[in-house]
C-alpha positions in Angstrom: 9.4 60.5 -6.2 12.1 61.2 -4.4 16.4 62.1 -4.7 19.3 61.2 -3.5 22.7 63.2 -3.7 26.1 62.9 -3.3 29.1 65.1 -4.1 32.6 64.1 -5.4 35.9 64.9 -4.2 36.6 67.2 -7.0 32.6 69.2 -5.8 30.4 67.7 -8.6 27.2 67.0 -7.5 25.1 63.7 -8.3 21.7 63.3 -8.1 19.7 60.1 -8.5 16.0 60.2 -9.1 14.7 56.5 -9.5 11.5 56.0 -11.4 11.3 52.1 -11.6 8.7 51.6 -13.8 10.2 53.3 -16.7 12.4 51.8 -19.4 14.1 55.1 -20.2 16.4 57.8 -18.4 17.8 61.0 -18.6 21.2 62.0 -17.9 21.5 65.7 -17.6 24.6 68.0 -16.8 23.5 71.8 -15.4 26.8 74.3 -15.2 25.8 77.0 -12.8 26.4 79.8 -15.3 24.3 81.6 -17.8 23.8 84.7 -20.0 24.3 87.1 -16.8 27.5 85.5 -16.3 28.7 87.6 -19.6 30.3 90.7 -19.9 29.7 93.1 -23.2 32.6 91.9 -25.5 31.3 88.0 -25.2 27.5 88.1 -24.7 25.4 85.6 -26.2 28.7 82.9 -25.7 27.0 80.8 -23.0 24.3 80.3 -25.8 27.2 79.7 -28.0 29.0 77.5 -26.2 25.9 74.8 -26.0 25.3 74.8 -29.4 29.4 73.8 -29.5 29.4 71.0 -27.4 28.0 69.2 -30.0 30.0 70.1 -32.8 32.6 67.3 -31.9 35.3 66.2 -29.1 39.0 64.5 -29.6 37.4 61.0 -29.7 34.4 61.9 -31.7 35.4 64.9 -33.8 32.5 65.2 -36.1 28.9 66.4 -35.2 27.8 63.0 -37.5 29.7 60.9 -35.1 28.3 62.3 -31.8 24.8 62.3 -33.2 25.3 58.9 -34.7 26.3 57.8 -31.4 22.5 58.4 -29.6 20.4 57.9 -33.4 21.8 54.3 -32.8 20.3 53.9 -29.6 17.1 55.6 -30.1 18.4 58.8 -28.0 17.3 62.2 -27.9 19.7 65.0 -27.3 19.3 68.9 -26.7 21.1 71.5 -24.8 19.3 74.9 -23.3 20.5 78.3 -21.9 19.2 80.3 -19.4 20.3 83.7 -17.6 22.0 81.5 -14.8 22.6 77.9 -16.1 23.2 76.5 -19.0 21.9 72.4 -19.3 23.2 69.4 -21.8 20.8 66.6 -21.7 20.7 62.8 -23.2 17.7 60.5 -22.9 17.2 57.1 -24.2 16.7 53.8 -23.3 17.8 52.7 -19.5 20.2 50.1 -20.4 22.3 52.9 -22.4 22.5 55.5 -19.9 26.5 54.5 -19.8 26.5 55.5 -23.3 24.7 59.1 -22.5 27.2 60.1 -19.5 30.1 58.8 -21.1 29.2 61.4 -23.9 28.0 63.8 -22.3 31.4 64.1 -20.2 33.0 63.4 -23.2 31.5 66.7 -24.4 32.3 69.0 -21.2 35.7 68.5 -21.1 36.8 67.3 -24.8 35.4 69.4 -27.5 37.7 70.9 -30.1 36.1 74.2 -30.5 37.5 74.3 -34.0 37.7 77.7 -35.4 36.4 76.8 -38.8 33.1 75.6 -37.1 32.9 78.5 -34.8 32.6 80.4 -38.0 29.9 78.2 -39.6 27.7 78.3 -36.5 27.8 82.1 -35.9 25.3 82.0 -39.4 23.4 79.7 -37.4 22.9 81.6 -34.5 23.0 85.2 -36.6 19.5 83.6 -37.9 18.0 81.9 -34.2 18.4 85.7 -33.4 16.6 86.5 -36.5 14.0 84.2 -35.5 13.7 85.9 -32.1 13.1 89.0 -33.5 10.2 88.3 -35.8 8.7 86.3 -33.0 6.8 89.3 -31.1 5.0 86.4 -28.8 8.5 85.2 -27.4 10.3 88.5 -28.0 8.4 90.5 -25.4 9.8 88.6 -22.9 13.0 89.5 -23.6 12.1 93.6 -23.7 10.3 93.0 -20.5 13.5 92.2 -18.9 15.3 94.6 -20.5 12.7 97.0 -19.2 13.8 95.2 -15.5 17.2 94.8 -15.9 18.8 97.7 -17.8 22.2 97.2 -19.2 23.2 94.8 -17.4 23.6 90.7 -18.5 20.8 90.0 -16.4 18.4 92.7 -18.9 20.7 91.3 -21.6 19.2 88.6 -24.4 20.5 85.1 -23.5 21.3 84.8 -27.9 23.5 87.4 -27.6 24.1 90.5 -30.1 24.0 90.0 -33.8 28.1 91.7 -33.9 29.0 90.5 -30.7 28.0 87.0 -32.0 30.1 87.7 -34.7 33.6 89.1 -33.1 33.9 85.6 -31.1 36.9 83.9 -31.7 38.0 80.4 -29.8 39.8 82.3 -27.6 36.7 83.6 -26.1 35.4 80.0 -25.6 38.0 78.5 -23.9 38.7 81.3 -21.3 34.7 81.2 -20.3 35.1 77.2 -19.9 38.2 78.1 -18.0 36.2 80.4 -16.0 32.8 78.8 -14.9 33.1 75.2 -16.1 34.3 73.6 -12.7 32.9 70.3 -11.6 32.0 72.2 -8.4 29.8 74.2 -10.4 28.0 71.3 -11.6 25.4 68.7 -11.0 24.9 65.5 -12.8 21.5 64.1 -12.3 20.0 60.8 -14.0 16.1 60.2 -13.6 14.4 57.6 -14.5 14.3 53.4 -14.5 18.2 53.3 -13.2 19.7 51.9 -10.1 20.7 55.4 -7.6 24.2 53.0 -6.8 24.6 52.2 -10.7 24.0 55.5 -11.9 26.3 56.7 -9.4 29.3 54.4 -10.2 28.6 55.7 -13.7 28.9 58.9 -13.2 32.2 58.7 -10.9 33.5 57.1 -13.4 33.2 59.7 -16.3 33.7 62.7 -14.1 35.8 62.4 -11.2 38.8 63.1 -13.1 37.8 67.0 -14.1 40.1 69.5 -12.3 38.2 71.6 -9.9 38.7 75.6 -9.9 37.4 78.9 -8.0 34.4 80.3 -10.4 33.4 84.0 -10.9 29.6 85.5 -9.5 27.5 87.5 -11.5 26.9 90.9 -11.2 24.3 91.4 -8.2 21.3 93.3 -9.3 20.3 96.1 -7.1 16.4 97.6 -7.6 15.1 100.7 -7.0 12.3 102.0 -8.9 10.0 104.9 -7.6 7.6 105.8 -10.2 6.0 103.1 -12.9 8.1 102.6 -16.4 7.9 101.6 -20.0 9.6 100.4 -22.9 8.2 100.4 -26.6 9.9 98.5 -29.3 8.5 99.7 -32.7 7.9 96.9 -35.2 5.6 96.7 -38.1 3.0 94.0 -36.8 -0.3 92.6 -37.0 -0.9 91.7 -33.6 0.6 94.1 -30.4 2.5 92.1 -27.6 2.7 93.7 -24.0 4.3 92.3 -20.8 3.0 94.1 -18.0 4.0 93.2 -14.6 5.9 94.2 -11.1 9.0 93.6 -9.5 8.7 90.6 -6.2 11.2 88.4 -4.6 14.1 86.0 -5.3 13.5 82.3 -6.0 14.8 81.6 -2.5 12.2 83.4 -0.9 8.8 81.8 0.6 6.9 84.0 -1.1 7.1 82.6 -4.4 4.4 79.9 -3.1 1.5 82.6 -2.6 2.6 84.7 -5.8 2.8 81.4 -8.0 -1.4 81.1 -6.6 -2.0 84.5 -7.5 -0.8 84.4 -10.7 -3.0 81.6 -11.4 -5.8 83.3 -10.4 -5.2 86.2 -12.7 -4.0 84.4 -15.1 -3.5 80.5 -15.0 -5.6 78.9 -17.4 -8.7 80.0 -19.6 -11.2 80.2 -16.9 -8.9 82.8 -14.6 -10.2 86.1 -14.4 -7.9 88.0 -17.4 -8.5 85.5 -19.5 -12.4 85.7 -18.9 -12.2 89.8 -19.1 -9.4 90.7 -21.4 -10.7 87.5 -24.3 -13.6 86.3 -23.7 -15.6 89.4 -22.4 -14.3 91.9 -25.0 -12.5 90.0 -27.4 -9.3 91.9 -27.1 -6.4 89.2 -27.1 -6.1 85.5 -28.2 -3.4 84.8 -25.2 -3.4 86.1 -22.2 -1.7 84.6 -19.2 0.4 85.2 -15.7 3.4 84.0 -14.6 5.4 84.7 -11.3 8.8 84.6 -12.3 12.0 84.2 -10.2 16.3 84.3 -10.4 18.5 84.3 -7.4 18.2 87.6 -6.7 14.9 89.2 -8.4 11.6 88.2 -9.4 8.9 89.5 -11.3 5.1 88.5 -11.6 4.2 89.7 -15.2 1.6 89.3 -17.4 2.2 88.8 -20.8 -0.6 88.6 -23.9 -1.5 89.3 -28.2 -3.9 91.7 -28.4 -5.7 94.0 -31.0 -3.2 97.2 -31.7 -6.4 99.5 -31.8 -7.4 98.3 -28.9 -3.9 98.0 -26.8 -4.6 101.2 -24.7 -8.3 99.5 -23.7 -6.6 95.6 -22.9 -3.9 97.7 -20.6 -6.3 99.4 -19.2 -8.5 96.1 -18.1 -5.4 94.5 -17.1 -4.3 97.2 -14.9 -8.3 97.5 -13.5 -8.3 93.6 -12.5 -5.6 93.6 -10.9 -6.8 96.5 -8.9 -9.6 95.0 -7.7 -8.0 92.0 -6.6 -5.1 93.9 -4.7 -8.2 96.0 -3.0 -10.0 93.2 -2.3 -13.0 94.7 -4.5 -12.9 91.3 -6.1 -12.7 88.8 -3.5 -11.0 85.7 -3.8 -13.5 82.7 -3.6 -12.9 79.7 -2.1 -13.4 77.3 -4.8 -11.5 80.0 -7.1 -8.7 79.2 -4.4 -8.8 75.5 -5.0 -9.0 75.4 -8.3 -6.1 77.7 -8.6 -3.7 75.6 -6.2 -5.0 72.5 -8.4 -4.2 73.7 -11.7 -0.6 74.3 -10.6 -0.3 71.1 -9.0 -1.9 69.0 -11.6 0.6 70.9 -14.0 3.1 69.6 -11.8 1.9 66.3 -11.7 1.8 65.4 -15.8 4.7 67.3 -16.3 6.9 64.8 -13.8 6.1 61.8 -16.0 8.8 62.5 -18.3 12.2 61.6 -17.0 13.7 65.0 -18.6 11.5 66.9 -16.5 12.0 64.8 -13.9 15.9 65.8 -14.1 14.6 69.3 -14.4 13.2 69.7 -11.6 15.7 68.8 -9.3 19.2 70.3 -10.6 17.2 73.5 -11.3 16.8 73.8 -7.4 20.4 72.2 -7.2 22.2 75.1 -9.0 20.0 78.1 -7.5 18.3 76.7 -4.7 19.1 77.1 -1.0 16.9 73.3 -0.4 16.3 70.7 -2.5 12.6 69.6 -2.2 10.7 66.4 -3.4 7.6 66.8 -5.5 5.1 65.9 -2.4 7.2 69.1 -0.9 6.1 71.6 -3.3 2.6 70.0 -3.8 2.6 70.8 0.4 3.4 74.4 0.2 1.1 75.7 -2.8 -2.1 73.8 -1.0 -0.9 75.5 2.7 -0.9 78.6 0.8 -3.7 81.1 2.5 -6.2 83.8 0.9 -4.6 85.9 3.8 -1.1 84.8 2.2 -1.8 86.1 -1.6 -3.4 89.5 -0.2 -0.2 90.0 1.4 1.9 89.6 -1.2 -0.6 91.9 -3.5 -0.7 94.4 -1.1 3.0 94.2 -1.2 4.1 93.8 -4.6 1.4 95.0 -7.0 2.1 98.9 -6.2 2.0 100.9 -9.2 5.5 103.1 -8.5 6.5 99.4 -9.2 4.7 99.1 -12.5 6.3 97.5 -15.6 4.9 97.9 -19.0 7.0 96.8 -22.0 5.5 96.8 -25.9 6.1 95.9 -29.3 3.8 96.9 -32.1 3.8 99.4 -34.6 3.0 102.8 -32.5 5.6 105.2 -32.7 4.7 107.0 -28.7 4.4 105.1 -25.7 2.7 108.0 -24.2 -1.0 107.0 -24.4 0.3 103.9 -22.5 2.4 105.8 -20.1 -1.1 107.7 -18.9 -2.1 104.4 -18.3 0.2 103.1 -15.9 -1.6 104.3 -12.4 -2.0 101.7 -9.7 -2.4 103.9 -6.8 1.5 105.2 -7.0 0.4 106.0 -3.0 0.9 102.4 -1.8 
């Protein structure tokens, strides 16, 4: 599999992924701006903004009529938000990816924004908040990064604030489109079974004609943290959920390759060490798992898992104990423990890329915060390169405890036991 790109005149970029053996494609449109591109009196609008787009435009002013439009070809059709983009995708059958991009642009620079359902949606959202928050399993993520981040939009939720949600008017849309929704802050990819050159002309056609503007940065994050920390967000549950992890390196960094094969070692599937020790040894978690995490200007590798609130103190403590000894080197890394890590994230890879929305995925994500756009085969090339010598570095390096991250939610009203917890030889 591999891309080609071009750029308009007015700094859109188009990429082309061709996959000729399939009968569908995706068309999807990435703006390079997310939740961190928010200030306090509008957070939570980039979320709100997607979930407008399809709420109806000048030609098709009713949400019946745009998703009308892709039920009669057998389309599917999402948006998603993240902390720096924000992504509108179409995929449906290849002969009708005219259809999707003429929609899709259609979208972008023609909805109405009408007050009256501005209002009606902010109910919506008001409860996919709701949902959040009686969702301990995806929640923690969120109080992990608030644990990170601080007040800033980058340790902000990407849904926003229940009140801040509410005080939005369509004033507050239009001036963040006016603000971040250049084509030059764009990238319009179609993957799958359509001609690069058609798909191309396609595009041209539908969004040459958008005006391009200077666009605001987000607010740089700047780390320093000397001792280890915590954050405990009491909530009445069965099951406790803990992300415990440590600050590493932007996405643009090389080290992401060794950190993504250490986290698989700790924590990659069910036969990597935390899951053997933390579930299936003591029996104190149904999930467990790592993840090395990365924006354009932080990272984190953090572990994340359920576990048994009357034993949270003990699973913290077994977390915090194996990834000592792999950091020491008092559990060595094995050779076929090496391989088997490097193959689980490649074959991940692999059967994830068979779907054309993926496929589009994968390439404007590294489009809109990537210094290099690289090709499948790439990527597959740097995780097996990746040396033992490589991931000790970057334990050595990273997993210090004065970098130590520990963020909860369960029903304990002190985070002090945990605190007494947090020591990963603070000396390093």
């Amino acid at each position: 599999m591999k891309y080609q790109k071009r750029i308009l005149a007015n700094g859109l970029r188009i990429l082309t992924v061709p996959m000729p053996s399939f009968e569908s494609a995706t068309a999807l449109v990435m703006v390079g701006a997310g939740s961190r591109y928010e200030n306090k009196k509008n957070n939570g609008i980039s979320h709100f903004l997607e979930h407008m787009a399809f709420k109806g435009t000048k030609s098709r002013p009713t949400f019946m009529e745009v998703a009308g439009l892709i039920d009669g070809i057998g389309g599917e059709f999402n948006a998603f938000t993240h902390k720096e983009y924000t992504g509108y995708y179409i995929k449906a059958g290849k002969n009708n990816i005219e259809i999707c991009l003429d929609l899709l642009s259609d979208m972008l620079q023609n909805s109405l924004l009408e007050a009256s359902e501005i209002e009606k949606e902010k109910g919506v959202i008001v409860e996919e908040i709701n949902l959040y928050e009686d969702t301990p399993m995806r929640k923690i993520g969120d109080i992990y990064e608030q644990l990170l981040y601080g007040d800033t939009p980058l340790g902000w939720d990407v849904v926003g604030e229940k009140e801040i949600v509410r005080s939005l008017k369509r004033d507050d849309f239009t001036s963040y489109l006016g603000s971040y929704y250049s084509p030059s802050n764009m990238s319009v990819v179609v993957a799958g079974g359509v001609e690069p050159g058609k798909a191309v002309e396609i595009v041209e056609k539908y969004f040459s004609n958008m005006k391009p503007f200077k666009t605001g940065k987000p607010l740089k994050i700047k780390e320093s943290q000397k001792k280890p920390k915590s954050l405990l967000k009491t909530k009445k549950t069965e099951q406790a959920h803990l992300a415990l992890g440590f600050r590493t390196v932007s996405i643009n960094s090389a080290e992401k390759y060794p950190l993504w094969v250490l986290s698989s070692i700790l924590g990659g599937g069910m036969s990597s060490r935390l899951f053997s020790e933390v579930r299936e040894k003591r029996g104190l978690a149904y999930y467990i798992r790592c993840g090395s995490e990365h924006y354009t200007d932080a990272g984190s590798l953090v572990v994340t898992s359920g576990v048994d609130p009357k034993r949270a103190e003990e699973a913290v403590e077994v977390i915090i104990s194996e990834i000592a000894d792999l950091r020491d080197g008092k559990k060595r890394i094995k050779k076929d423990e090496l391989k088997k890590a490097k193959e689980s994230i490649k074959g991940h890879m692999v059967l994830e890329l068979e779907d054309s929305r993926s496929a589009a995925m994968f390439y404007t994500t590294q489009d809109i915060l990537e210094k290099e756009i690289l090709n499948p085969s790439e990527v597959l090339k740097k995780i097996d390169n990746v040396t033992e010598e490589e991931i000790m570095g970057v334990a050595k390096k990273y997993l210090r405890g004065a970098g130590l991250n520990l963020a909860l939610i369960g029903n304990f009203e002190d985070k002090g036991k945990f605190e007494k917890l947090l020591k990963l030889d603070t000396s390093n």
